[in-house]
Z-matrix of the N, CA and C atoms (Angstrom, degrees):
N
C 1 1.437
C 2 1.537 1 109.40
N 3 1.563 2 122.22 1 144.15
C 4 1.580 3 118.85 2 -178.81
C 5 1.632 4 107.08 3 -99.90
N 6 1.101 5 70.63 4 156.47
C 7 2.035 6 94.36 5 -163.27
C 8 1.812 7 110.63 6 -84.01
N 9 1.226 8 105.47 7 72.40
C 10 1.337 9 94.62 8 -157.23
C 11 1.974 10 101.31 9 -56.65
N 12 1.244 11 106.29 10 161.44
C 13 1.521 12 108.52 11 165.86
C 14 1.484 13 124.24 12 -105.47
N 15 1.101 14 124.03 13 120.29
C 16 1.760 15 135.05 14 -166.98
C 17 1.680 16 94.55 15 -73.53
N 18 1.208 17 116.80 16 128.31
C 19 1.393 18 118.21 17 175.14
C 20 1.762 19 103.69 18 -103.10
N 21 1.421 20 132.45 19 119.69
C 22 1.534 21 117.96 20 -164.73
C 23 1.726 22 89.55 21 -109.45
N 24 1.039 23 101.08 22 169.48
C 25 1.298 24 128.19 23 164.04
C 26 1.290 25 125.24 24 -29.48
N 27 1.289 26 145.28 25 124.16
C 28 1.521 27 136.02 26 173.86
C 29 1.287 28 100.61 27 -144.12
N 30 1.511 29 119.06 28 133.80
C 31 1.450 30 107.68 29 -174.44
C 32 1.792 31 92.16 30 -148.60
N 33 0.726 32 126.65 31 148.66
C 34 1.762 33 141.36 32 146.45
C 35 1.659 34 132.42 33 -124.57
N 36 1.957 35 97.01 34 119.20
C 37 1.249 36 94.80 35 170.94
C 38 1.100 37 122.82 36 -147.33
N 39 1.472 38 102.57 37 147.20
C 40 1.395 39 119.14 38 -145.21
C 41 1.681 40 113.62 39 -105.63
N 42 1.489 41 133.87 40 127.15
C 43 1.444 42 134.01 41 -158.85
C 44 1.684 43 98.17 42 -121.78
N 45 1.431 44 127.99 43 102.55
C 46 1.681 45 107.84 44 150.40
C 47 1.508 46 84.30 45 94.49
N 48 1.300 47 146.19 46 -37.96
C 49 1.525 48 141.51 47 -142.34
C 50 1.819 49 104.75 48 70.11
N 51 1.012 50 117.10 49 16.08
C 52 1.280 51 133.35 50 -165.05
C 53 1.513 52 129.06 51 -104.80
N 54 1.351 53 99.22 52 -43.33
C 55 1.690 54 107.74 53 162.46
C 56 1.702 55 102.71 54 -148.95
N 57 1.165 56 116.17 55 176.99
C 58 1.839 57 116.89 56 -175.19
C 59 1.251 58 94.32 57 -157.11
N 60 1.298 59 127.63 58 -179.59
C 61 1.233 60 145.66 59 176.35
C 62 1.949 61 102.57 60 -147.20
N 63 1.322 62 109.93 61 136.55
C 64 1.329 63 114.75 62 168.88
C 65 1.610 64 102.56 63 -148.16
N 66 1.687 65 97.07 64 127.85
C 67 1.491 66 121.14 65 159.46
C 68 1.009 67 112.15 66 -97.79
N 69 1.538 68 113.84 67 -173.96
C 70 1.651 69 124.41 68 -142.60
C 71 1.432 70 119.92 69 38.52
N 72 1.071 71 133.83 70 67.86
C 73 1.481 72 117.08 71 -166.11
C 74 1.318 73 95.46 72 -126.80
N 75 1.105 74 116.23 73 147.71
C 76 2.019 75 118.11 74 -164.60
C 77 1.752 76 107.26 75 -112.51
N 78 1.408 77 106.32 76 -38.58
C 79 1.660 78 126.64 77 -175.26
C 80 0.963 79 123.06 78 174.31
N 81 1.151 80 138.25 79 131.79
C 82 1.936 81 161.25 80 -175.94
C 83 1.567 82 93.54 81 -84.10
N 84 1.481 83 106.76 82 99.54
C 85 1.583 84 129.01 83 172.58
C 86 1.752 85 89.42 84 -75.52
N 87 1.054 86 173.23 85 -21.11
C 88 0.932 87 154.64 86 -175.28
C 89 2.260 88 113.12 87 169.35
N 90 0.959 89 122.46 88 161.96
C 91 1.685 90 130.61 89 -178.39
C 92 1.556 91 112.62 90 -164.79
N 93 1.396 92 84.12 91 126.55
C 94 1.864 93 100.67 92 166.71
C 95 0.919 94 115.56 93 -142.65
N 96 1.642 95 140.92 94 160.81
C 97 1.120 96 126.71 95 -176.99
C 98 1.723 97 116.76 96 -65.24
N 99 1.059 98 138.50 97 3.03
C 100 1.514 99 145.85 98 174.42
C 101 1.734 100 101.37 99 -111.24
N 102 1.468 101 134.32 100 -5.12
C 103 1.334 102 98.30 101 171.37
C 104 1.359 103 84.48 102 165.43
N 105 2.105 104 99.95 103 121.48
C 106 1.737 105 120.11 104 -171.37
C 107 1.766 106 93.17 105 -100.40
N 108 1.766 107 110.78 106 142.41
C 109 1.416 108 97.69 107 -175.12
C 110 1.724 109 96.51 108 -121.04
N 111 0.622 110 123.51 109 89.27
C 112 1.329 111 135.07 110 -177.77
C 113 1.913 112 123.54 111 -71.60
N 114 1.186 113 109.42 112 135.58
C 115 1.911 114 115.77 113 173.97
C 116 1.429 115 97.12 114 -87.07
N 117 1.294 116 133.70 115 144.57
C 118 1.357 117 134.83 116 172.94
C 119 1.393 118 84.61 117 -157.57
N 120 1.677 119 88.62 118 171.17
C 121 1.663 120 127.06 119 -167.54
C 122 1.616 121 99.21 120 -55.80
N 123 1.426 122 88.58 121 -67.21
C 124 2.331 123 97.76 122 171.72
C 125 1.102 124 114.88 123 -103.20
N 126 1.721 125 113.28 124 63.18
C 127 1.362 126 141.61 125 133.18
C 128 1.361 127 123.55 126 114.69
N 129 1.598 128 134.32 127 -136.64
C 130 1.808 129 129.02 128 153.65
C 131 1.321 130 102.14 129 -82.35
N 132 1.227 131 97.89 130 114.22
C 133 1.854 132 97.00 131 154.15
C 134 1.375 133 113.67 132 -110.08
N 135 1.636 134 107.61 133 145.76
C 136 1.628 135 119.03 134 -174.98
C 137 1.569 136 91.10 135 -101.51
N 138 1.257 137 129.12 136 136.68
C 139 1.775 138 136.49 137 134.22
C 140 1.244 139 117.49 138 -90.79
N 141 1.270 140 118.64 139 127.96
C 142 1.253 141 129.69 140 -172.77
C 143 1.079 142 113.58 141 -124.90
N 144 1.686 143 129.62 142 123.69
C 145 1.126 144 133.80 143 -175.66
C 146 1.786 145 117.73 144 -170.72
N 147 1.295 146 98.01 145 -144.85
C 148 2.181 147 103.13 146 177.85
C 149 1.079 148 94.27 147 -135.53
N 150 1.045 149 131.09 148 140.52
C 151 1.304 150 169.45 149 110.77
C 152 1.636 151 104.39 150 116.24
N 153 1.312 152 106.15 151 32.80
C 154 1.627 153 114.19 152 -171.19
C 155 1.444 154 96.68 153 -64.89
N 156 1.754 155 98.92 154 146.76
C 157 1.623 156 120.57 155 168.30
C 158 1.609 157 87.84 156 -167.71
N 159 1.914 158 87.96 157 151.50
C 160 1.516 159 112.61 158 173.73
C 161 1.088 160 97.94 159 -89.39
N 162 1.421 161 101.39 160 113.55
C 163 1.654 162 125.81 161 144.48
C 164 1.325 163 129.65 162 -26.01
N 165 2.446 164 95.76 163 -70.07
C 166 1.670 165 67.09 164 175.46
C 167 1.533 166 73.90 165 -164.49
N 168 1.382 167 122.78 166 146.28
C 169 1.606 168 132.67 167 -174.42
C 170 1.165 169 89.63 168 -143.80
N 171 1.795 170 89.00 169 131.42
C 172 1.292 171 111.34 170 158.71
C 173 2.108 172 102.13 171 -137.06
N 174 1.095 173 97.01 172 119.14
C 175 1.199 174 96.58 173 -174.93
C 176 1.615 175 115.72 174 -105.45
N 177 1.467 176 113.78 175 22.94
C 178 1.157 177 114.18 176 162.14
C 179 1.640 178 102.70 177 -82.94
N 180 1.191 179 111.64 178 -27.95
C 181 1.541 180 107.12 179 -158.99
C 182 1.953 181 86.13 180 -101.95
N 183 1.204 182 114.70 181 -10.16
C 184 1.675 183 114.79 182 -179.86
C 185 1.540 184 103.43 183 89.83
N 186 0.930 185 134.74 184 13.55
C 187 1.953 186 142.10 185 -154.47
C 188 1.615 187 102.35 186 -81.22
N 189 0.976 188 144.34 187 140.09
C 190 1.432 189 113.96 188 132.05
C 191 1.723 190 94.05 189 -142.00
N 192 1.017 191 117.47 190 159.83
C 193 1.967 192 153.04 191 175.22
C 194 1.162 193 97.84 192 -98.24
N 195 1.539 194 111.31 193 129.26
C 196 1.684 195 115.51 194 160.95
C 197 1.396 196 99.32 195 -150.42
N 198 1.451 197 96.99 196 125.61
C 199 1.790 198 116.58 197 164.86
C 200 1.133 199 141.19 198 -103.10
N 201 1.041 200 143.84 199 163.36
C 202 1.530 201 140.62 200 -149.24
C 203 1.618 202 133.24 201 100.20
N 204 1.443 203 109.30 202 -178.08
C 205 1.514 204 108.17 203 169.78
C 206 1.773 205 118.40 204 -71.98
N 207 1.405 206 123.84 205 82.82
C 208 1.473 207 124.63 206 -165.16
C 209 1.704 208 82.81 207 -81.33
N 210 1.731 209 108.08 208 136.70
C 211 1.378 210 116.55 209 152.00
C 212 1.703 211 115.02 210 -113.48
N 213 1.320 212 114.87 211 -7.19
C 214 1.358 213 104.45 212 170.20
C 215 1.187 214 105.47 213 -161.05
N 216 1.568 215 114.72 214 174.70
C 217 1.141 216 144.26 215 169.61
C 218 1.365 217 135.68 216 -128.49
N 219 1.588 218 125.50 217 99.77
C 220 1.747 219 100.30 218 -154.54
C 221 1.675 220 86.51 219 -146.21
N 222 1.486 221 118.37 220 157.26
C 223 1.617 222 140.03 221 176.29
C 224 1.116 223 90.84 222 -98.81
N 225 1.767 224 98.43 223 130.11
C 226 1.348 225 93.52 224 162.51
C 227 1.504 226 93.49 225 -99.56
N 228 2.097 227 100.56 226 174.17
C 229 1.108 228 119.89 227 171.93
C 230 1.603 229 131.95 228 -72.65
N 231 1.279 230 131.73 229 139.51
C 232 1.402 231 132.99 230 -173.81
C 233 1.707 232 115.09 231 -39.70
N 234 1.262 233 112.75 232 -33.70
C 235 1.254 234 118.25 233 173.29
C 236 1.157 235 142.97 234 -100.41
N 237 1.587 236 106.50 235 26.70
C 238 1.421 237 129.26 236 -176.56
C 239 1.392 238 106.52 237 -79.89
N 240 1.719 239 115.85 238 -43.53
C 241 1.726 240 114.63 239 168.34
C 242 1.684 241 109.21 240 -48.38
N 243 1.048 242 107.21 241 -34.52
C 244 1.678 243 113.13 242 -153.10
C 245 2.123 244 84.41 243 -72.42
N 246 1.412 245 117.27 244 -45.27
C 247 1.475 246 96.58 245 179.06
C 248 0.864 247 135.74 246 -75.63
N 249 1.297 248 93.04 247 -14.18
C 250 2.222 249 106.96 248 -178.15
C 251 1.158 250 95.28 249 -71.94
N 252 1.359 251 125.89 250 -47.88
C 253 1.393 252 107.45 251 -161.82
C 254 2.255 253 108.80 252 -75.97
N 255 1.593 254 93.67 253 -52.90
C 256 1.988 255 84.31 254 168.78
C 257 1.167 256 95.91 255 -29.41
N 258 0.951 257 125.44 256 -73.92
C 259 2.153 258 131.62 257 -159.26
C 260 1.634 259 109.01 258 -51.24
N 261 1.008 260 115.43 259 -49.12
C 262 1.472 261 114.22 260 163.71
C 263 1.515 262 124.09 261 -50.48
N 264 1.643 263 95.14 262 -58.97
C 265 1.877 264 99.07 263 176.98
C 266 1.627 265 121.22 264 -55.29
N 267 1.723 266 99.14 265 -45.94
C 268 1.582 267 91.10 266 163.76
C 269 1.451 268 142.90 267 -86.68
N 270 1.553 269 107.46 268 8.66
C 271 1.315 270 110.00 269 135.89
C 272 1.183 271 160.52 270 -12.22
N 273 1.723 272 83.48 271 -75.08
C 274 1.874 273 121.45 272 -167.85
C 275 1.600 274 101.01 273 -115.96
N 276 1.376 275 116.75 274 33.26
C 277 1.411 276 105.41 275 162.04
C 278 1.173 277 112.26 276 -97.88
């Protein structure tokens, strides 16, 4: 039998450059005030900005709030893990 794949919801919106809202969100890989790295429905998204902090996540419902001076919004590519980690391994050899 084929496995169909559920495509959910992903949405971002943005108020003032000041606060946003993003659904579909799966898990917050990491946050600082210069840059939130977020799992979402259509993929990692980075926010980039000053004095950014999550407001308020709830990732049962996929939600998260972010405030501050946001200057961007960008996906990263599928193969960005794949360099961190080469870059890591040849590091620590």
């Amino acid at each position: 039998m084929e496995e169909k794949k559920t495509i959910l919801s992903h949405r971002i919106i943005i108020e003032n450059r000041q606060t946003g809202m993003v659904t579909g969100v799966r898990d917050v890989y990491s946050f600082h005030e210069g840059e939130i790295l977020l799992d979402t429905e259509g993929g990692k998204l980075s926010v980039k900005g000053e004095m950014l902090h999550v407001k308020r996540l709830n990732l049962e419902k996929g939600e998260a709030d972010i405030e501050g001076k946001i200057s961007s919004f960008s996906y990263l590519s599928k193969n960005t893990d794949k360099k961190e980690e080469s870059l890591l391994k040849r590091m620590f050899r």
